[in-house]
N, C-alpha and C positions, 0 to 999 in steps of 0.2 A: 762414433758413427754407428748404426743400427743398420746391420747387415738383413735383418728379416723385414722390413719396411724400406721397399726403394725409394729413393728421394723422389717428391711428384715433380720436382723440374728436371730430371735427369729422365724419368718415365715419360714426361712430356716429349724431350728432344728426342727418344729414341722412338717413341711413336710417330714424328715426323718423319723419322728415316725409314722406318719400315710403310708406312702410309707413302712412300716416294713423295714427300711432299716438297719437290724441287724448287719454286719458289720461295718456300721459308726456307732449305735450307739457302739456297743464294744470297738472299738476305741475312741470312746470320753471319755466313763467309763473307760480307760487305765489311764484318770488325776487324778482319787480321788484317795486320798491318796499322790498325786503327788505336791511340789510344780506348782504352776500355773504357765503354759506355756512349762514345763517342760516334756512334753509325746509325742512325734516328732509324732505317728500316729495320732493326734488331727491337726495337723501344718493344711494340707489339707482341711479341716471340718470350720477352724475357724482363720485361716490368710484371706481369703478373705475377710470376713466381718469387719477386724478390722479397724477403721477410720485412716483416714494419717494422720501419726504424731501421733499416740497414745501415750501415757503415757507408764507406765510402769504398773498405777492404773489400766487405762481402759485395757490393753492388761491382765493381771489377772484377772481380771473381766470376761472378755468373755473368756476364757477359764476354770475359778472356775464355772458359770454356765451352759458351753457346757457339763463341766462331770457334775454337778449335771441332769441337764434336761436327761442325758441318761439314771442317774439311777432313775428318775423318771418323765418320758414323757406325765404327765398328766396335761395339761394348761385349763387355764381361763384366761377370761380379767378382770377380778376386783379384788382387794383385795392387800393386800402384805404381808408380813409372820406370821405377829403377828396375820391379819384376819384368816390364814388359821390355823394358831396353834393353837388359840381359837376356830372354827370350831372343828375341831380334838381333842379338848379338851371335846367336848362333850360326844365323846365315849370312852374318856382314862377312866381308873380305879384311877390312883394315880393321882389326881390333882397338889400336892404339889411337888411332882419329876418333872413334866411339869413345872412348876411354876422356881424352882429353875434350871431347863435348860435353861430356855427363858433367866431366868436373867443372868444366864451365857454368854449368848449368844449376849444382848444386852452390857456387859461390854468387850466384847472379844476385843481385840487386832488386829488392821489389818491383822496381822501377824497369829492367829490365826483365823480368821474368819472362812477360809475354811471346818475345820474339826469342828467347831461346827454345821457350814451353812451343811456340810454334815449329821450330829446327826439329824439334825431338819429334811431335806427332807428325812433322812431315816425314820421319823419318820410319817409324812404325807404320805411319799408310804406305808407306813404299816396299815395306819387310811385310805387311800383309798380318801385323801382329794389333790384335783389339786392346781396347783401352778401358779401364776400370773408370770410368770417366763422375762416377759418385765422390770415389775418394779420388781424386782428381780435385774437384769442386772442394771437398773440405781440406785436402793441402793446399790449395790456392789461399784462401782465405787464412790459412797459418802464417802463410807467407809473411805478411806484414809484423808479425809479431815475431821479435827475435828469436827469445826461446821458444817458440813453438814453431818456426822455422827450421830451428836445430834437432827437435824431433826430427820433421819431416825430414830434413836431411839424411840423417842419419837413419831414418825406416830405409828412406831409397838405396844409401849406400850399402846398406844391409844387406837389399834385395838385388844391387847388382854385384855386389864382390862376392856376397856370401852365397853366391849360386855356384861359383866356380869351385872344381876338385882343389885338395892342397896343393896337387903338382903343378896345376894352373898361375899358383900365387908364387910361387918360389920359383927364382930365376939363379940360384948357387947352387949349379949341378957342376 
């Protein structure tokens, strides 16, 4: 991923949100819930951005996070989800319910991705924490492929274990 050149569908969605462009974003939020691809008022917003010859991976991909980024329009450029859910973790109350989500989250099934991926940003819009939502876009589309799922994986668990102090991880006091 090319951190100096932001992605133009990721620039796209964020310029609907700062344009308050309330009707498109309504429309994108019409996919959660939805299989991906699946919500024809989305078609508009997110066929033109899709590469030629897309997949079937990448064409869910940009449409799993056209509706997540609607229902939560707060970006950054650094991080990816396990940086932001440990972030967010700071101000949760139950640590260990966080914990056994994430890892849900990281065993999840391509198939079920979406609706965990949506537990999790609903959960960051509620802690008030933004979303890297570029590389977002490019773990989605890893997804599909096992070992480049296990990257992803293991960036995320990187970023949420490997934020805590050592005293944090040792429980033999």
């Amino acid at each position: 991923m090319n951190q100096a050149t932001p992605h133009p569908f990721i620039s796209y969605l964020c310029s609907l949100a700062e344009s308050q462009e309330r009707g498109a974003l309504a429309a994108l939020r019409r996919g959660l819930g939805q299989p991906p691809g699946t919500a024809p008022e989305m078609f508009r917003y997110v066929v033109p951005f899709l590469p030629a010859n897309a997949t079937r991976a990448q064409e869910n991909a940009y449409y799993l996070v056209a509706a997540l980024f609607a229902l939560h329009p707060k970006s950054i450029t650094v991080g990816n989800l396990g940086a932001h859910l440990a972030q967010a973790r700071k101000n949760a109350g139950d640590d260990d319910a966080l914990e056994r989500r994430f890892t849900a989250l990281l065993a999840a099934h391509p198939d079920d991705l979406p609706a965990y991926l949506r537990q999790a940003i609903s959960f960051l819009k509620s802690k008030e924490v933004p979303v890297n939502w570029e590389q977002l876009l490019f773990d989605v589309q890893a997804w599909e492929h096992a070992e480049r799922r296990a990257m992803v994986q293991r960036n995320w668990a990187r970023s949420f274990w490997g934020s805590r102090a050592p005293s944090e991880t040792t429980t033999n006091e």
